[in-house]
C-alpha positions as CSV (number, residue, x, y, z in Angstrom):
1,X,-144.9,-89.9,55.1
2,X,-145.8,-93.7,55.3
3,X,-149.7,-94.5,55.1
4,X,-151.2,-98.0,55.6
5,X,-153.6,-97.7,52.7
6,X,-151.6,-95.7,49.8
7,X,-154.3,-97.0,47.1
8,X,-157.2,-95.2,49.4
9,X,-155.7,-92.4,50.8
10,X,-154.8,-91.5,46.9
11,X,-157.8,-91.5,45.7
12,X,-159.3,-89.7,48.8
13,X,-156.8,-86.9,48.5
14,X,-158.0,-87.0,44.4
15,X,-161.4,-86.6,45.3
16,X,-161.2,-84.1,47.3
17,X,-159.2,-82.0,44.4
18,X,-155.7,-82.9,45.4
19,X,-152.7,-82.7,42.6
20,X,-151.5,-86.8,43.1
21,X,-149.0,-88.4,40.8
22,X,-149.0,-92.0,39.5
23,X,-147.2,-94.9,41.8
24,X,-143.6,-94.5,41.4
25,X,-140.4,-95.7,43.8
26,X,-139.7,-93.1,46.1
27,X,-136.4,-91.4,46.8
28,X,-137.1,-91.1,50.2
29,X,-139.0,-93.8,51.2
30,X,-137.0,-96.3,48.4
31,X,-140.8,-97.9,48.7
32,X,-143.9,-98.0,46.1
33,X,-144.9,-94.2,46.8
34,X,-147.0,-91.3,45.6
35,X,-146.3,-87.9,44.9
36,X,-148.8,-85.1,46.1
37,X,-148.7,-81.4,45.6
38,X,-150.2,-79.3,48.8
39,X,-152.1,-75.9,48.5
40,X,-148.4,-74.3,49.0
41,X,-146.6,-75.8,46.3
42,X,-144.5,-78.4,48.3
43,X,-144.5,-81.8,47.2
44,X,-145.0,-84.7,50.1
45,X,-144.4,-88.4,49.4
46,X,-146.9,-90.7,50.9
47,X,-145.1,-94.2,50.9
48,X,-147.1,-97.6,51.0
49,X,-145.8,-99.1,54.1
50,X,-148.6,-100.9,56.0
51,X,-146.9,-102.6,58.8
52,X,-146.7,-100.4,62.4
53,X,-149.2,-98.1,60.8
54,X,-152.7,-97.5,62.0
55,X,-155.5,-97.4,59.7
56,X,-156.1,-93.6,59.1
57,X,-152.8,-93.1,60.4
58,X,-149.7,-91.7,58.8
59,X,-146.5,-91.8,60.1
60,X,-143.5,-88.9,59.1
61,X,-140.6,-90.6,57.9
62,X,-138.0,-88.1,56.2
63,X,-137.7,-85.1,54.1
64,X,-135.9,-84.1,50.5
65,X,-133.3,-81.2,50.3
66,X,-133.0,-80.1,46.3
67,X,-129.6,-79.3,46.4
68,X,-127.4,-77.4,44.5
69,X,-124.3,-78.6,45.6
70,X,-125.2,-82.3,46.8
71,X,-121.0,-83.0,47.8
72,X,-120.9,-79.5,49.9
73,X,-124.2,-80.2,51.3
74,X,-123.3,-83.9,52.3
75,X,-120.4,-82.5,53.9
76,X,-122.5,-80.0,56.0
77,X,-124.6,-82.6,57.1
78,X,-121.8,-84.9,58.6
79,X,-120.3,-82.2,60.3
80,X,-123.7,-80.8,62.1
81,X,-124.4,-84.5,63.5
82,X,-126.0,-86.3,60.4
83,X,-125.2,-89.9,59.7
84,X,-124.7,-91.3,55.9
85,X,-127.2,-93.8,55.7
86,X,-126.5,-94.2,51.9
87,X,-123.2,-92.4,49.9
88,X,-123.7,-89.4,47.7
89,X,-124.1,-91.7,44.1
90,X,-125.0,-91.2,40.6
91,X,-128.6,-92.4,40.2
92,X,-130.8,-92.2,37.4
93,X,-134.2,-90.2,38.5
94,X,-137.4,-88.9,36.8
95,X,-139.4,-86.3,36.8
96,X,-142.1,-88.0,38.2
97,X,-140.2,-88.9,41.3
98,X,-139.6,-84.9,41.9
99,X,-143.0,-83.8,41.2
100,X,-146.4,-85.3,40.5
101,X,-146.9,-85.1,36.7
102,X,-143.2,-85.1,35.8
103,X,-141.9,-86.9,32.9
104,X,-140.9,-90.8,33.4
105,X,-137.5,-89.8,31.6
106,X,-134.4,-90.1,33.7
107,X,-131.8,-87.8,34.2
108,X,-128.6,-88.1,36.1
109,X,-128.3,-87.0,39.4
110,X,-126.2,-87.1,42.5
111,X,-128.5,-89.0,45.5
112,X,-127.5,-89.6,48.9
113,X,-129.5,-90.4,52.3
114,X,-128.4,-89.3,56.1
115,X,-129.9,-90.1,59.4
116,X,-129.6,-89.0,63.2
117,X,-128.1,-91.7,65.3
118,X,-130.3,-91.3,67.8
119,X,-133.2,-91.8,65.5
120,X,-131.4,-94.6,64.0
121,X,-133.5,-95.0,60.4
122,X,-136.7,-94.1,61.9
123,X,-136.2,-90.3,59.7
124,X,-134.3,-90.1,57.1
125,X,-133.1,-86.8,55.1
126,X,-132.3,-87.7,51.4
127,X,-130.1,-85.2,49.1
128,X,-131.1,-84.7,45.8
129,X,-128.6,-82.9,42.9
130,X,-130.6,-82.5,40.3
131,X,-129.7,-80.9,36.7
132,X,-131.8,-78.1,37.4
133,X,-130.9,-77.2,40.7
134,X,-127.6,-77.2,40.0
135,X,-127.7,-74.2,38.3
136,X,-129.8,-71.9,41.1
137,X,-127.6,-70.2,43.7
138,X,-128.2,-70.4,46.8
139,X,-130.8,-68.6,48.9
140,X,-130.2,-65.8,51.1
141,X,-130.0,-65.8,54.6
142,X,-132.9,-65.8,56.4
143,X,-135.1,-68.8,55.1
144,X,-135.7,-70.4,52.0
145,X,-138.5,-69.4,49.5
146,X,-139.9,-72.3,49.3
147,X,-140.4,-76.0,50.4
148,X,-138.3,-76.2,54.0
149,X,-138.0,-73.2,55.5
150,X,-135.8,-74.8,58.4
151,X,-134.6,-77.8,60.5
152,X,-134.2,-78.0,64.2
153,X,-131.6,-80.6,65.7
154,X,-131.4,-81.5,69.2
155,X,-128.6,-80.9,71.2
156,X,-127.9,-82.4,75.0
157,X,-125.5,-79.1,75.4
158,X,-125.0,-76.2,72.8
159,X,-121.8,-74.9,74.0
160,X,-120.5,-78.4,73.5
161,X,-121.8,-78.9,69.8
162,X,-120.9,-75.7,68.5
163,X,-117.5,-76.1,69.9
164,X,-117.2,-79.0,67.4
165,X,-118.1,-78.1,64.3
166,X,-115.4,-77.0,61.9
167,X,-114.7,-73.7,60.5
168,X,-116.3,-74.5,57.1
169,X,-120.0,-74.7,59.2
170,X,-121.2,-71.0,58.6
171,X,-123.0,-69.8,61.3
172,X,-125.6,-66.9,62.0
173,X,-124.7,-64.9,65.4
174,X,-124.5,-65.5,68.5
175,X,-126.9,-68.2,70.5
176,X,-130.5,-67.2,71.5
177,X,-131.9,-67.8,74.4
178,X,-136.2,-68.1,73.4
179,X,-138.5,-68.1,76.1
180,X,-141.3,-70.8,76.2
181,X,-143.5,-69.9,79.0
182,X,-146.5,-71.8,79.9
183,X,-144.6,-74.8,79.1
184,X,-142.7,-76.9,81.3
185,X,-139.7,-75.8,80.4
186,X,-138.5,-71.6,81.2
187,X,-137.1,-72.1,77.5
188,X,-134.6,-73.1,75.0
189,X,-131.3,-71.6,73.7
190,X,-131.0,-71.8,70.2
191,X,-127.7,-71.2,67.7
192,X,-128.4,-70.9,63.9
193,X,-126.6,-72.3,61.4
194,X,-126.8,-72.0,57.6
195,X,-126.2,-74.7,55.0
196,X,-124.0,-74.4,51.3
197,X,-127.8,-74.2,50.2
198,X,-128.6,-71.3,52.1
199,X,-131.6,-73.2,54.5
200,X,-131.5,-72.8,58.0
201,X,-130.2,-75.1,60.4
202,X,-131.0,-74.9,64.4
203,X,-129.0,-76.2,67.3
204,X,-131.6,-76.4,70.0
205,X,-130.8,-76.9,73.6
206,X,-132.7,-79.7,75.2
207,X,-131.4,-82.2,77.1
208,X,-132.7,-85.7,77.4
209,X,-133.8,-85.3,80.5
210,X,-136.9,-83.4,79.8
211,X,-138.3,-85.7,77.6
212,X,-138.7,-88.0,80.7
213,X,-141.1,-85.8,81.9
């Protein structure tokens, strides 16, 4: 997330009896950033970024996949719609950029950045091979354990984006159809997917249309 004030929302979260690391660059932001820990155990960076950002405002800018195979996950990515913003690469990260608290030694890992088209860089999700990771295997179907539990995409026809994905994209049944009522639409139909890592991808039905209303 980007905050106009990273300084004083810092020390607000601190005072309140928040877990917030010390400034450090950001993998997913690339930006002067802080680490904080929520009451669940995920970690959320809050990047300084002032411009196009109210004060008290907060803006959600992109999320970071731990992966265990960074090269299998990059190619799941590209084939369910994701853009490379930035090639899988060897970069040196520390602890501290994982985690608030981590060490400021650096390790080698395998970093890469993707983006929607249609969001253009506005949301970025950055892959992360770490070390540690590495060594985990993946985690069973039906949701991760931890940290994100799953990502929706938006699709203008399903029929028509399942029908291109390639064989390697594993897939979890047949397409759902969930109904949404009191809303203005009757409801969405849904296909999961599930990535080398085990998380949970969605193709959702919604065509542009409905966002014009």
């Amino acid at each position: 997330m980007t905050v106009a004030d990273l300084a004083g929302t810092a020390a607000i979260l601190r005072n309140a009896g928040g877990i917030v690391g010390d400034p450090i660059e950001g993998l997913i932001s690339g930006a002067k950033s802080v680490l904080v820990l929520d009451h669940d155990g995920a970690v959320i960076e809050l990047a300084d970024r002032s411009a196009g950002v109210g004060p008290g405002r907060a803006t959600f800018d992109g999320i970071r996949i731990a992966a265990i195979d960074a090269s299998a996950t990059a190619g799941f990515l590209t084939a369910i719609g994701f853009a490379e913003l930035q090639p899988l690469t060897r970069t040196k990260v520390s602890a501290e950029q994982l985690a608030p608290g981590g060490s400021t030694g650096l390790v080698d890992c395998m970093v890469a950045r993707f983006g929607l088209p249609e969001d253009g860089e506005q949301f970025s999700l950055t892959v992360v091979q770490h070390p540690d990771t590495a060594r985990h295997d993946p985690v069973p179907w039906g949701g991760n354990r931890q940290g994100l539990y799953r990502c929706a995409l938006r699709v203008e026809n399903l029929e028509k984006a399942l029908s291109l994905l390639p064989n390697s994209v594993e897939r979890q049944g047949e397409p759902v159809w969930c109904q949404l009522p009191g809303t203005k639409i009757d409801g969405l139909y849904i296909a999961f997917l599930r990535s080398p890592d085990g998380v949970v991808f969605e193709f959702v039905e919604r065509p542009m249309k409905h966002f014009n209303r």
